[in-house]
C-alpha positions, 0 to 999 in steps of 0.5 A, a space after each residue: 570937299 564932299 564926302 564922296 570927293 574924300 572917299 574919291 581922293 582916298 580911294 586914289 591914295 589908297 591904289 597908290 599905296 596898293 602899287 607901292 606895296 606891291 612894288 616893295 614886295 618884289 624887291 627882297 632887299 626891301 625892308 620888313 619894316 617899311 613893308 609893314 608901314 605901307 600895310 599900315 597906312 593902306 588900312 588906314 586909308 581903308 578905314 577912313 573909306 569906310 567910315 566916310 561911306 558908313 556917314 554917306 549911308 545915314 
């Protein structure tokens, strides 16, 4: 897979995470936990982004 490929998957799995997200917030019986690890996966998902793009940019 190319890197821009990756960054492409990444980016769709992180606009996935964004609606869940989103989602979750909507609904006040959701847990502040599970909240807080969409957060984390979706700026874990954004830094691999960014560090994918920080290699293309070499």
């Amino acid at each position: 897979m190319t890197i821009e490929a990756h960054i492409e998957t990444l980016e769709k799995k992180h606009g996935v995470l964004e609606e869940q997200l989103h989602s979750a917030m909507l609904h006040p019986s959701t847990d502040d936990a599970e909240i807080g690890e969409l957060k984390r996966q979706k700026l874990r998902v954004k830094d691999q982004i960014e560090r994918l793009r920080g290699q293309t940019q070499h």
